[in-house]
N, C-alpha and C positions, 0 to 999 in steps of 0.2 A: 658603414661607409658604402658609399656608391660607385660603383665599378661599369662605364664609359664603355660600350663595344669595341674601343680602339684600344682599349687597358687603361684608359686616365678617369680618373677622377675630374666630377663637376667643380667647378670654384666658383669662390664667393668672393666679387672686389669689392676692397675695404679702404675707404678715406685712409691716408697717412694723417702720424697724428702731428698736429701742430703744423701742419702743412709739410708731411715729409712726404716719402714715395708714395705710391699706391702699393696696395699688400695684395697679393692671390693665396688665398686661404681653402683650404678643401671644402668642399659641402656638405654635413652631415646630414640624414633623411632619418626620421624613425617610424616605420611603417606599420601599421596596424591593419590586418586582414583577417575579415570574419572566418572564421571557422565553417561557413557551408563554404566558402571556396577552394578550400582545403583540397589537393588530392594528393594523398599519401601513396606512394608505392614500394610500401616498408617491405611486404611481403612478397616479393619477388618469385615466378614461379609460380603462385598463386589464383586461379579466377574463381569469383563469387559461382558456387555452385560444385564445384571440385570438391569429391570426396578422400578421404583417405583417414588413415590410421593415429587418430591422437597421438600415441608414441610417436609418429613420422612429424608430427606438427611442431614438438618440443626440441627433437634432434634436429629441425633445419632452422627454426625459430627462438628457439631459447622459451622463457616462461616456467614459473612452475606447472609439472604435470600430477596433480591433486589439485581441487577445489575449483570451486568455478571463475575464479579473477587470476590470469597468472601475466603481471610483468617481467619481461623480458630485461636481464643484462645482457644478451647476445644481440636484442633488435632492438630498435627503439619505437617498439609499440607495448601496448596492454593489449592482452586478450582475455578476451571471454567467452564462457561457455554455455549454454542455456540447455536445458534437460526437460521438456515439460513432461515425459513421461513419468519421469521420476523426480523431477522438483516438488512435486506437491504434498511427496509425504516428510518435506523439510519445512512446509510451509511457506516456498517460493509459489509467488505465480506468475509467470514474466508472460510477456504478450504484448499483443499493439494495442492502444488505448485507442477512441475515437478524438483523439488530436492528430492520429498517423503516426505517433511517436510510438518505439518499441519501448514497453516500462521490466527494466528488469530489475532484480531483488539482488543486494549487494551480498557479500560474504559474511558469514559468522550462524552459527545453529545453534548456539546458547545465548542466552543472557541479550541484552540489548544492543541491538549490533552499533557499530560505533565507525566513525570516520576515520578508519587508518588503515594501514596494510594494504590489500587490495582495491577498497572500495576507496581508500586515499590514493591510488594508483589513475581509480576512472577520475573521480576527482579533477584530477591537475594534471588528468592527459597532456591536454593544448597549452596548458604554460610549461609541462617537461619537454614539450615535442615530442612528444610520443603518440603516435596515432593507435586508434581504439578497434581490435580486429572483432569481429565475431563469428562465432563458429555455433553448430546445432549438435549437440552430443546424442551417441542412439550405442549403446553400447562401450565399445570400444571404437568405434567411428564416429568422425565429426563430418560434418559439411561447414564449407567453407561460407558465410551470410557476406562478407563484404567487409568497410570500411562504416563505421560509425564515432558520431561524435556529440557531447555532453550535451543535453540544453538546459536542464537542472535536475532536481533531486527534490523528493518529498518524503516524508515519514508514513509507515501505517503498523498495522497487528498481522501478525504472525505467531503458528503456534511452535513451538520448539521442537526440532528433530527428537523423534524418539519417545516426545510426550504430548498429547495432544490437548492438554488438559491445561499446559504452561506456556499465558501469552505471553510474547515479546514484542519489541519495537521493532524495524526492519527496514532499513533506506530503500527506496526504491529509487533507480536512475532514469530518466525519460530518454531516450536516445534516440535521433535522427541519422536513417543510414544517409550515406553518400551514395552510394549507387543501387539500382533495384534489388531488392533481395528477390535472391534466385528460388526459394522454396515456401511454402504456404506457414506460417508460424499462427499457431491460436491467437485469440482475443483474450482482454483480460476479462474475466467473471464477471465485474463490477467496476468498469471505468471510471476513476475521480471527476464528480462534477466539478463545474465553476460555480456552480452557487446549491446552496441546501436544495438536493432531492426530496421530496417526502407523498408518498402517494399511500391510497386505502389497498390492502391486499386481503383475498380470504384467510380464516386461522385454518392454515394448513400446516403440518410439520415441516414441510420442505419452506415453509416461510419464516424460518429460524436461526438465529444467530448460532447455535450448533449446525444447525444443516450446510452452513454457509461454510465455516471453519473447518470442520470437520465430519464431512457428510456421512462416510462410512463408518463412523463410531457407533456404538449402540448407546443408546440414551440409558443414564444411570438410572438408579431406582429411583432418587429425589426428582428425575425429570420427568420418568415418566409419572412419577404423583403429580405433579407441576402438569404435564400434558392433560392427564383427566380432569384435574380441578378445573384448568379453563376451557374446559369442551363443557361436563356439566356447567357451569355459569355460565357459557356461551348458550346454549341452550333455554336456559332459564330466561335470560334476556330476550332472547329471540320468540321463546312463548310469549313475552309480555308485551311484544309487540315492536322491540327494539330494532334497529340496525347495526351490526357488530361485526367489525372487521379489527383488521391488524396494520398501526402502521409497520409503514417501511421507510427509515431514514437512513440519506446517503449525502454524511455534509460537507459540504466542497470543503475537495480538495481528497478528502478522503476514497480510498478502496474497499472498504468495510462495510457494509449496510449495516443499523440498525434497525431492531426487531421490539414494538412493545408486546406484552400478551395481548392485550384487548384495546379497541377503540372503539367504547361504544359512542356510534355517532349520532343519538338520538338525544341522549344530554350533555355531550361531548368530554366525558369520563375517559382519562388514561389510567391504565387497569394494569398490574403489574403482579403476575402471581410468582408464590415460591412455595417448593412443595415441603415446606415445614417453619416451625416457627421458632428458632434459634435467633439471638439476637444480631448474629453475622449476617442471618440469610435477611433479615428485615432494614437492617442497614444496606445491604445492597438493593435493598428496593429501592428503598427512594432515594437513592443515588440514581437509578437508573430513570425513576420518574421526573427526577428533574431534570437528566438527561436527555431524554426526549421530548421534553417539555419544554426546553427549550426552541423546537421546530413547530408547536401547536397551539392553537388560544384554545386550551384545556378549561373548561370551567372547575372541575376537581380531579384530584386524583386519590386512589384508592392501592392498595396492597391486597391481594387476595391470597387468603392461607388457609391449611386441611382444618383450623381448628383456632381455637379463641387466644388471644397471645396474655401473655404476663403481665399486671398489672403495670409493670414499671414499663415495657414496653409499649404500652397502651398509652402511657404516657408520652414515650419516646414519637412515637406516631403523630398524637394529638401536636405535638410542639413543632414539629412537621408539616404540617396541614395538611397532613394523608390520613383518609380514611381508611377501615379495616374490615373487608366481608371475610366472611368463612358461615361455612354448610355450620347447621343446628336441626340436626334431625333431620325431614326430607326438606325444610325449607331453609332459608338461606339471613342469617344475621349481620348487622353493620351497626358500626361506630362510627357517626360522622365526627369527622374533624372542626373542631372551630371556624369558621369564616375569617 
């Protein structure tokens, strides 16, 4: 209902029926206002830039004080927290994308995180009424970022708190402040295109899908065989006169890059080594060659391994249409795959 400066309600006249009175009926409105026009002033006492003590934020505001999404039954907002010092070794990476939108990573550090609890809190901020606060965590102090509110949400990979080894899935939220945030906040790594990324890079380690995920790990023993195999054939190739790099694929929509080992772009070969030849690690080949295959007019693609695979494998391969190098003495052996 709509409520007149003078205290009355608008009316609506209405034909009597059958030729009776005329009727004054109230006038109903239902109003729909976008969300950038929104201004919230839930948190009262509050300006974007204002530091103080977590514990003081929960006792004037309500919210859970653990984890980084904490709804309020004392206010009627959500708050969040963002930590870039220390989100990364949860495998958050929150930051402004190149849309100007802040991309932060929802709640959960195990298992695939999933729409409920907190991250169903940012969710259905704007149909709870609840406005969306955010704050910079440094310690045991926050700074105060402002007023923000939802534009959507996308999926990507993340590695699991505590193991760096176990991906998971991970909502990321796009968020548009309402007003300027007061403090400098990072970039993200790898901003989601709108359409398939794919460019040539050198074969460098730091051009890797571990370097990416998990930069300060040390590479296991299978990776570093994996590392030497595609430097010797890189080399090899490049004696013979080749050109050999590494894609890098980033397919919209996604935060992730992908990383092949090899593009040689001289017969336009996607090249995918694994440093052993278990039938696991060769099933992820070419899983991952059609993976990236997808982004490239590949003429073939090849698996490169320390050593000659099992005949049944050889099979598995062949029925694939992936070829198989591996070293033979100081020169270098292949199984082409059928056409």
């Amino acid at each position: 209902m709509v409520t007149l400066l003078d205290g009355s309600s608008p009316l609506l006249m209405k034909s009597g029926v059958n030729g009776g009175p005329i009727v004054m009926e109230p006038l109903t409105f239902r109003v729909t206002i976008d969300p950038k026009f929104w201004r919230y002033t839930m948190l009262s006492g509050l300006q974007p830039g204002d530091r103080l003590r977590r514990r003081e934020v929960h006792e004037r505001y309500g919210g859970r004080r653990q984890g980084g999404i904490g709804p309020s039954s004392q206010t009627p907002a959500v708050l969040f927290f963002t930590d870039p010092s220390t989100g990364r070794q949860h495998g958050y990476y929150d930051g402004w994308g190149s849309d100007g939108l802040f991309h932060y990573v929802g709640e959960g550090q195990r298992g695939d995180q999933q729409l409920t609890q907190g991250n169903k809190a940012i969710l259905n901020h704007a149909e709870d009424g609840r406005s969306l606060e955010g704050f910079q965590a440094e310690g045991t102090s926050v700074t105060y970022l402002g007023e923000f509110f939802l534009v959507d949400y996308y999926f990507t990979d993340a590695h699991e708190t505590g193991d760096v080894n176990v991906m998971r899935q991970v909502v990321v939220f796009r968020l548009r402040p309402n007003t300027e945030v007061p403090i400098s906040l990072p970039s993200l790594p790898v901003p989601p295109p709108r359409e398939h990324d794919v460019a040539n890079v050198p074969v460098e380690e730091r051009h890797t899908e571990r370097a990416h995920v998990t930069p300060n790990r040390e590479p296991y023993e299978a990776e570093r065989k994996e590392s030497g195999l595609v430097e010797r054939y890189r080399r090899h190739l490049e004696l013979d006169g080749h050109t050999v790099s590494r894609l890098r694929v980033v397919p919209a929509g996604e935060s992730r890059p992908l990383y092949s080992d090899l593009w040689d772009e001289t017969t336009s070969e996607l090249v995918e080594a694994k440093g052993t030849v278990t039938r696991d690690a060769l099933r992820q080949a070419v899983g991952q060659l059609f993976d990236y295959g997808r982004f490239v007019d590949a003429t073939t693609r090849a698996v490169l391994v320390p050593s000659r695979p099992r005949e049944d494998l050889i099979a598995y391969l062949t029925a694939a249409k992936v070829s198989v190098i591996f070293p033979e003495g100081p020169a270098w052996a292949r199984i082409n795959a059928e056409p």
